[in-house]
LOFI-701347 format. One line per field, with one value per residue (C-alpha): x, y, z. Coordinates in Angstrom, 2 decimals, padded with zeros to 5 digits. Layout:
N
x (X / ...)
y (Y / ...)
z (Z / ...)
//
This chain:
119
x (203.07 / 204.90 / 203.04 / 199.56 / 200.33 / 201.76 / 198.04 / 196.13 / 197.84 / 197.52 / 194.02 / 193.13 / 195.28 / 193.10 / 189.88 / 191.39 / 191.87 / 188.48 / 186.94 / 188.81 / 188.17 / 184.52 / 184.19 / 186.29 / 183.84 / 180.36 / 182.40 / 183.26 / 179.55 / 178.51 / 176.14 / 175.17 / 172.38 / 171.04 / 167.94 / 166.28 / 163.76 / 161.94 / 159.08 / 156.75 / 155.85 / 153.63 / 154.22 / 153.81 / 155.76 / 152.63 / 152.95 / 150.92 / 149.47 / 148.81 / 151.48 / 152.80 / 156.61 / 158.50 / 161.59 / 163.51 / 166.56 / 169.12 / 170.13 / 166.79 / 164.93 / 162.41 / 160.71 / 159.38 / 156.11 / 155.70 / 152.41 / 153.68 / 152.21 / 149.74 / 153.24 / 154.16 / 157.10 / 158.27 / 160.75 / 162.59 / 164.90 / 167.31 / 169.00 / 171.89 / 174.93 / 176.71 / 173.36 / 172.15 / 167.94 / 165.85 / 163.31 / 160.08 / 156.87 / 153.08 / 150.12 / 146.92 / 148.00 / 151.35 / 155.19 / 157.88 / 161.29 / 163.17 / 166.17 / 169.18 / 170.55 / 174.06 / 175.89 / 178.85 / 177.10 / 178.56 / 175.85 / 173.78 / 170.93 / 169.75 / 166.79 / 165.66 / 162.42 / 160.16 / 158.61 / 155.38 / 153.36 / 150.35 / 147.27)
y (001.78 / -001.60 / -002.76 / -001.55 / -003.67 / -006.09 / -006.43 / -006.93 / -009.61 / -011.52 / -010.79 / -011.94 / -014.77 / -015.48 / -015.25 / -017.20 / -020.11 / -019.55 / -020.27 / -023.33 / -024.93 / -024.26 / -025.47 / -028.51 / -028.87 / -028.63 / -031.20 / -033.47 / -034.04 / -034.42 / -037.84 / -039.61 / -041.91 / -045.11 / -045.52 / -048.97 / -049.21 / -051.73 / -053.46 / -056.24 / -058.78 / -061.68 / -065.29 / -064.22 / -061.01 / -058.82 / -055.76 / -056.60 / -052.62 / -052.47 / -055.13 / -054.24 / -054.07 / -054.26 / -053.30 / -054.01 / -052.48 / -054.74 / -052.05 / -051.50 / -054.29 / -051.28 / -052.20 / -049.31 / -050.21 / -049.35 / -049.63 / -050.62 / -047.91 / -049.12 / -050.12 / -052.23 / -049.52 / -049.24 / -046.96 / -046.34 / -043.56 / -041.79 / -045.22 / -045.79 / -047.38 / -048.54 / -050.23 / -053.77 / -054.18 / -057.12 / -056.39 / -058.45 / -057.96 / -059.52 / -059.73 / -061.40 / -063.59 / -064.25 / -063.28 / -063.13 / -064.43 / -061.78 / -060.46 / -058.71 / -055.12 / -055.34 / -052.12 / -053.76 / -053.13 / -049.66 / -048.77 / -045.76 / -046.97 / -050.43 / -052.08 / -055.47 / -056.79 / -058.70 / -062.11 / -063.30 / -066.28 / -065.51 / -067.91)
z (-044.12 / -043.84 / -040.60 / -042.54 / -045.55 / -043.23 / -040.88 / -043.98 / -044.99 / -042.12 / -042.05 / -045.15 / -044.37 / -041.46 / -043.44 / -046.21 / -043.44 / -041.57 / -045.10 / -045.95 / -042.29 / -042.80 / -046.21 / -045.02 / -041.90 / -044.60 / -046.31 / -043.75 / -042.82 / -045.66 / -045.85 / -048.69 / -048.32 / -049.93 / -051.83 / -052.96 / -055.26 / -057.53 / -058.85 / -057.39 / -059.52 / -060.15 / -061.30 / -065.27 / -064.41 / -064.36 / -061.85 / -059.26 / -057.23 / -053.64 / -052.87 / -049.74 / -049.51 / -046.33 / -045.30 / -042.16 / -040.65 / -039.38 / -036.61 / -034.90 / -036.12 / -037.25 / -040.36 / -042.90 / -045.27 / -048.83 / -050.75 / -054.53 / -057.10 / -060.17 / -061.99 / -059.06 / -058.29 / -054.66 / -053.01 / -050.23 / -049.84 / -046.91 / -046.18 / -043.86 / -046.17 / -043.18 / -042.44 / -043.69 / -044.23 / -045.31 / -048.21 / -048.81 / -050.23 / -049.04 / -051.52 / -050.75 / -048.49 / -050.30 / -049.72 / -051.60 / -050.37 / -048.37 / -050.06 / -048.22 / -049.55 / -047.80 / -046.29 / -048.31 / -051.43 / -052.35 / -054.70 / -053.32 / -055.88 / -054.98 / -057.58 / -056.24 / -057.89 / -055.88 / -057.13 / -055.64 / -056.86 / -058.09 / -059.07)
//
């Protein structure tokens, strides 16, 4: 009777830990991304539609493209933290001035407006 009570404690013991280790694991890789978003503007702070917005990885030199909404809303989402970019934005033949979004920034919601000058 002892050595029956005794077995199912250590095996609920053992599941106990198998449970912790794999919610510890599901925790562990757990990854939290970055998302920037904004608006593009022009020179009287009107939103100006089908700007497009750039963004550039510092890592791979890739560069993602964004086509701002009838608001002048971008958005980019699923971005590294640990990673730094370069934002800009192009609109009939003009471009705004790049901004940075640093991997030393901590917030995982980034807004940067862009500011292009418009005639």
């Amino acid at each position: 009777m002892r050595r029956t009570v005794s077995l199912r404690v250590s095996v609920v013991s053992v599941a106990v830990l198998i449970a912790a280790l794999v919610t510890g694991l599901a925790i562990g890789q757990h990854v939290t991304t970055k998302t920037l978003q904004g608006k593009v503007l022009g020179t009287d702070d009107t939103a100006l539609s089908g700007a497009i917005v750039y963004l550039q990885d510092s890592k791979t030199n890739g560069i993602r493209s964004f086509i701002s909404t009838s608001d002048g809303s971008y958005r980019f989402g699923q971005l590294s933290p640990d990673t730094d970019y370069t934002v800009w934005a192009k609109y009939k033949n003009e471009k705004s001035p790049t901004k940075p979004v640093s991997s030393y920034d901590s917030r995982m919601q980034v807004t940067i407006d862009l500011h292009i000058k418009t005639k």
